[in-house]
VOTOR-459251 format. One record per residue (C-alpha): x, y, z; residue in three letters. Coordinates in Angstrom, 2 decimals, decimal comma. Example, Ala and Ser with C-alpha at 12.3 -4.5 7.8 and 13.67 -1.06 7.14 Angstrom:
BEGIN
X|Y|Z|resn
12,30|-4,50|7,80|ALA
13,67|-1,06|7,14|SER
end
This chain:
BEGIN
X|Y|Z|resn
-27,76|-5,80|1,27|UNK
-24,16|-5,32|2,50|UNK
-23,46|-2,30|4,94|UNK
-20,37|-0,59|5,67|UNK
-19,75|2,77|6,88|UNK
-21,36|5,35|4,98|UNK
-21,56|2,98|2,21|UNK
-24,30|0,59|1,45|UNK
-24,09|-2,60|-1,44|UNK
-27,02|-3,70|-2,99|UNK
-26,92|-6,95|-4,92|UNK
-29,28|-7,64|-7,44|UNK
-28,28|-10,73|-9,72|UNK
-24,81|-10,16|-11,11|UNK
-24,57|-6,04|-10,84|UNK
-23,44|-4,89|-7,60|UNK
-24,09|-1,39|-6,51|UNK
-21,80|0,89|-4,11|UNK
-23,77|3,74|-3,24|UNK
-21,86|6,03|-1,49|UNK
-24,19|7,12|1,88|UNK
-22,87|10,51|3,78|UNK
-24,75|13,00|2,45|UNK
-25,43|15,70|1,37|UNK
-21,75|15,93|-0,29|UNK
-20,63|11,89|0,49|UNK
-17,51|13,87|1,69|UNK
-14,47|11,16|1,54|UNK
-13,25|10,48|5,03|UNK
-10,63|8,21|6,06|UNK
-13,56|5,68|7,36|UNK
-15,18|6,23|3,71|UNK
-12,38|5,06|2,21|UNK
-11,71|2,61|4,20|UNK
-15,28|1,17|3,14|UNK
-14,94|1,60|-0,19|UNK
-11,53|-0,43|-0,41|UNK
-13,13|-3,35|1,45|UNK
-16,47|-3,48|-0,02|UNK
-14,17|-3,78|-3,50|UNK
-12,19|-6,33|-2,43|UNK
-15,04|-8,19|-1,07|UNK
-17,28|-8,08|-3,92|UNK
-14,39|-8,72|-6,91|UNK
-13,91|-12,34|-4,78|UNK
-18,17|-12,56|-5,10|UNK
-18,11|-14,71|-8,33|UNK
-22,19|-14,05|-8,89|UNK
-21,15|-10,38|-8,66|UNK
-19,75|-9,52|-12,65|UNK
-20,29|-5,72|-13,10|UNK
-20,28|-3,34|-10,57|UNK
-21,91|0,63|-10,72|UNK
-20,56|3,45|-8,30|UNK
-22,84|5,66|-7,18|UNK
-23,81|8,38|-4,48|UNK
-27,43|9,61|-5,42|UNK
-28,03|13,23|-5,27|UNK
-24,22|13,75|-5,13|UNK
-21,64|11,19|-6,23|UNK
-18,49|12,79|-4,15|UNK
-18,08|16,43|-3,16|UNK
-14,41|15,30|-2,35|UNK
-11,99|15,05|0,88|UNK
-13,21|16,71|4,27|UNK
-11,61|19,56|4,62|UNK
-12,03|18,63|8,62|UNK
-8,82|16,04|8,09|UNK
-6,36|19,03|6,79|UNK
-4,72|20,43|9,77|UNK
-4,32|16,97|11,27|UNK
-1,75|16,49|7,57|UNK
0,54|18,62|9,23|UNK
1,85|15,89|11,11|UNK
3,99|13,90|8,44|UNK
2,58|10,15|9,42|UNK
-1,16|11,20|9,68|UNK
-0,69|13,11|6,02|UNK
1,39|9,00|5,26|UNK
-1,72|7,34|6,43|UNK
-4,19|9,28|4,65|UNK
-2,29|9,15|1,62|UNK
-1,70|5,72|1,99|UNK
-5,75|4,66|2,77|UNK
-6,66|7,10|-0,44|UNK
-3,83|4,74|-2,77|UNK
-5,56|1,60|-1,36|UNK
-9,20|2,73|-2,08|UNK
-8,23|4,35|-5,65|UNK
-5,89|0,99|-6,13|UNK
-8,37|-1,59|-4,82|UNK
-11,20|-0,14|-8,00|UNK
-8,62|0,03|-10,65|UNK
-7,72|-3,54|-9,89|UNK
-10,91|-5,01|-10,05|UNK
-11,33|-7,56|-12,28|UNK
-14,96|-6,86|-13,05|UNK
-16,30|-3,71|-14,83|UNK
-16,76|-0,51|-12,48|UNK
-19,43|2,31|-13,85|UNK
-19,04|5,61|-12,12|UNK
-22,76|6,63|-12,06|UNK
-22,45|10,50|-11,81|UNK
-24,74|13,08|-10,08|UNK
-24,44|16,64|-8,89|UNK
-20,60|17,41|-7,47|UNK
-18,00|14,49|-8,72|UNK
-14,83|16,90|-7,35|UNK
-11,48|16,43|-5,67|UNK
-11,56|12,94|-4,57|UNK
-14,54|12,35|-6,04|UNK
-13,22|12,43|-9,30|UNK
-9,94|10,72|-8,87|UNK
-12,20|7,67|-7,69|UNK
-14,52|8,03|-10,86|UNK
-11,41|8,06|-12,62|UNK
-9,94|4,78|-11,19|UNK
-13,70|3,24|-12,76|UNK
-13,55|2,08|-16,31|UNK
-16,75|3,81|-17,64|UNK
-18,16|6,87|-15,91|UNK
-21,85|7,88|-17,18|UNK
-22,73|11,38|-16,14|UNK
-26,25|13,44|-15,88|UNK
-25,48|16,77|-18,07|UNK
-25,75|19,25|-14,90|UNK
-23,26|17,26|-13,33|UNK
-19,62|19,48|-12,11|UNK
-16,65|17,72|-12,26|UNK
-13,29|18,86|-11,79|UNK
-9,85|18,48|-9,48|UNK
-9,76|21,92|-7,69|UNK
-7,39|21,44|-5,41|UNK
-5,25|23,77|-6,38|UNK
-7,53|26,82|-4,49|UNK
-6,56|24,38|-1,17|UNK
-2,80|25,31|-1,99|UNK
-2,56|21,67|-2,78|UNK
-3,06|18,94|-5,51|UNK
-5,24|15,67|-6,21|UNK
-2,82|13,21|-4,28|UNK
-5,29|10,07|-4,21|UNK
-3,49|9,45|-8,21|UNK
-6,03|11,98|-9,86|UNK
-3,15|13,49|-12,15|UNK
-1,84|9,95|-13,66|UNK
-5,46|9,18|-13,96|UNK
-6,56|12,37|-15,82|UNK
-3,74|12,38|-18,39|UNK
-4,18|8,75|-19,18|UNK
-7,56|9,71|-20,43|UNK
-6,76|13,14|-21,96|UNK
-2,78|13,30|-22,18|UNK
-0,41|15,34|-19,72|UNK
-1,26|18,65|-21,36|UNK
-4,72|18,74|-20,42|UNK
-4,39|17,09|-17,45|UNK
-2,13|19,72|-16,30|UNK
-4,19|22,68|-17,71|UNK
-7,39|21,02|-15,50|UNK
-5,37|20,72|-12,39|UNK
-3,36|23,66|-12,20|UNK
-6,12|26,14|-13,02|UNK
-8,30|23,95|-10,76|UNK
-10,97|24,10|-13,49|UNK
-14,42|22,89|-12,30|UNK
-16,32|22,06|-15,59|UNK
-20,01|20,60|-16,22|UNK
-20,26|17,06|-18,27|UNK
-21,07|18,89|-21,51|UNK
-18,44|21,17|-21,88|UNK
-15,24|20,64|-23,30|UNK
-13,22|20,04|-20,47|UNK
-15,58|16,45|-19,88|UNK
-14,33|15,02|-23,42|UNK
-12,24|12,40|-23,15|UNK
-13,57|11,88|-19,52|UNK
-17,16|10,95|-19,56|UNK
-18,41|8,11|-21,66|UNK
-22,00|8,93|-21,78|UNK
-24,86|11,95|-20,76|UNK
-27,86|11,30|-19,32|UNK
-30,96|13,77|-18,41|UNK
-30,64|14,48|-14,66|UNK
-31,30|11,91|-12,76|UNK
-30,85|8,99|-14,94|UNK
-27,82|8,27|-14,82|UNK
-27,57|5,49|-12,20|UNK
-30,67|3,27|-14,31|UNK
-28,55|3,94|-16,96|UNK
-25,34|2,49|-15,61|UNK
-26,48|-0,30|-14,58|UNK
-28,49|-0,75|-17,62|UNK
-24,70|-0,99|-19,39|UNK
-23,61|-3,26|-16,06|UNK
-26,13|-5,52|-16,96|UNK
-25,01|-5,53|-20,81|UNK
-21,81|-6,11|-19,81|UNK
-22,27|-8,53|-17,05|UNK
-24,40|-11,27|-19,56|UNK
-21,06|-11,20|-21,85|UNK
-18,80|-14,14|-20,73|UNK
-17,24|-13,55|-17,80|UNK
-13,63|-14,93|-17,92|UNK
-13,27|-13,25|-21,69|UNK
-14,21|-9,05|-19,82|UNK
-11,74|-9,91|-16,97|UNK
-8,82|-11,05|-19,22|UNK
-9,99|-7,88|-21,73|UNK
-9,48|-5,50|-18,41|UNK
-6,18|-7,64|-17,29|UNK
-4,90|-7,18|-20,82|UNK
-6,03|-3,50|-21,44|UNK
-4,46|-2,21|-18,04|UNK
-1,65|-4,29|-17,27|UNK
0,90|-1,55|-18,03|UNK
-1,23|1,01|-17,05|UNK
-1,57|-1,02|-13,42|UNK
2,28|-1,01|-12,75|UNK
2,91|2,25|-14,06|UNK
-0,13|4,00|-11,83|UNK
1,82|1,51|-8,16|UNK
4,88|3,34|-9,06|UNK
3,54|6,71|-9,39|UNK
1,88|6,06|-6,38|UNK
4,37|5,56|-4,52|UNK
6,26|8,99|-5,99|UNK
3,04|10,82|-4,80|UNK
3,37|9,64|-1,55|UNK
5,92|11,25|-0,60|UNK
5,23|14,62|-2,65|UNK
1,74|14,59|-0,78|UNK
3,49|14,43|2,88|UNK
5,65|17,40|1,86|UNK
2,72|19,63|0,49|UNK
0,70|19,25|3,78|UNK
4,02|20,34|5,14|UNK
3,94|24,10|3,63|UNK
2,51|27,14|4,58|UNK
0,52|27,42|1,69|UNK
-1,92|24,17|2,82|UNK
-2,35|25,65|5,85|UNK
-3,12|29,47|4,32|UNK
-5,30|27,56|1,62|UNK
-7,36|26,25|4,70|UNK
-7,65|28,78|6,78|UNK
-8,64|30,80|3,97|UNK
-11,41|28,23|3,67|UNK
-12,63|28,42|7,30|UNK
-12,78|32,45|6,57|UNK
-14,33|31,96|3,28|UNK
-11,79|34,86|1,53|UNK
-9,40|34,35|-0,77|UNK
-6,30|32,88|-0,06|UNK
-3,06|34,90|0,20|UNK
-0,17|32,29|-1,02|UNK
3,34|32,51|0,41|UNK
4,83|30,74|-2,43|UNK
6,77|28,24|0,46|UNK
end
């Protein structure tokens, strides 16, 4: 057993599982991130480790903490956040091994941009998914819109995230996005049923299929990074964060200055 901060790797032969450990929501703080980025890197150089599953148990990832949004208002804390979310999101698309998202309850926010960056995500049917930043007065900025359309195009992608539509794994909205349903609570022994399928095929041939698959999806997704950067140190910037997060604290709805 590996332990990081509010993350926990268990090892058992050549599947490797991340379970995410904050509950009750696995809420992704800087620290979190910062976990899930170097448990990554660590176990893609593990060459016993071949498949990996994603997890977070009753929850898989209820998204950022809301705690961290005033501190954005300052334009090199909002650089550094943005910049620790890119490495994290980065650091799982990269992997040379095959990630499973193993979904339960609230995959939302940043939840789902990091079950995005995972090449298979397995859901249980009362899961909610879903990118609703937009009722923040912001927008996924850890990659979740380049990651959404790749799956269902830019039309739906934009339709999800600017109606900040929070959708369950058997409706519509989850085609394209989830792989496969499970009955509640089975869908971690059924990822890493398909990690262990995956992890007795010949090693060298998955890793050159995922190198070849995602090569020009890899450069394309560092440049857009790297345009959302600076888009997500602006939004922090406008009044319309800080309404959507006060309006939060108050629980009311938000009144939007447009600026």
């Amino acid at each position: 057993m590996i332990n990081w901060p509010f993350l926990a790797v268990h090892i058992q032969g050549p599947v490797a599982v991340m379970r995410l450990s904050a509950p009750p929501l696995n809420l992704l703080t800087q620290e979190l991130r910062g976990a899930i980025a170097a448990a990554a890197e660590q176990l893609d150089s593990d060459k016993s480790v071949r498949a990996v599953v994603l997890t977070g148990g009753a929850n898989f990832c209820a998204g950022a903490d809301l705690k961290e949004f005033p501190s954005r208002r300052d334009p090199d804390i909002a650089s550094q956040h943005c910049e620790n979310g890119h490495r994290m999101v980065m650091r799982i698309a990269r992997m040379a091994k095959p990630v499973i998202a193993a979904i339960e309850g609230a995959c939302l926010g940043g939840g789902l941009e990091l079950a995005l960056a995972c090449d298979f995500r397995i859901a249980a049917e009362d899961a909610r998914l879903g990118l609703p930043e937009i009722s923040r007065g912001v927008w996924p900025g850890t990659g979740g819109m380049f990651l959404l359309q790749r799956l269902v195009g830019p039309a739906r992608a934009k339709d999800i995230v600017m109606h900040g539509t929070v959708f369950g794994a058997t409706d519509d909205e989850a085609i394209g996005i989830i792989n496969s349903r499970t009955a509640p609570g089975q869908a971690l022994p059924t990822a890493v049923s398909i990690a262990e399928g995956l992890a007795a095929q010949p090693a060298r041939s998955i890793a050159m299929i995922k190198r070849l698959a995602d090569h020009e999806f890899l450069s394309r997704f560092a440049g857009y990074l790297t345009l959302e950067r600076d888009a997500y140190i602006a939004c922090y910037q406008s009044e319309d964060a800080a309404e959507g997060w006060q309006a939060f604290l108050d629980k009311r709805t938000p009144v939007w200055k447009h600026v």
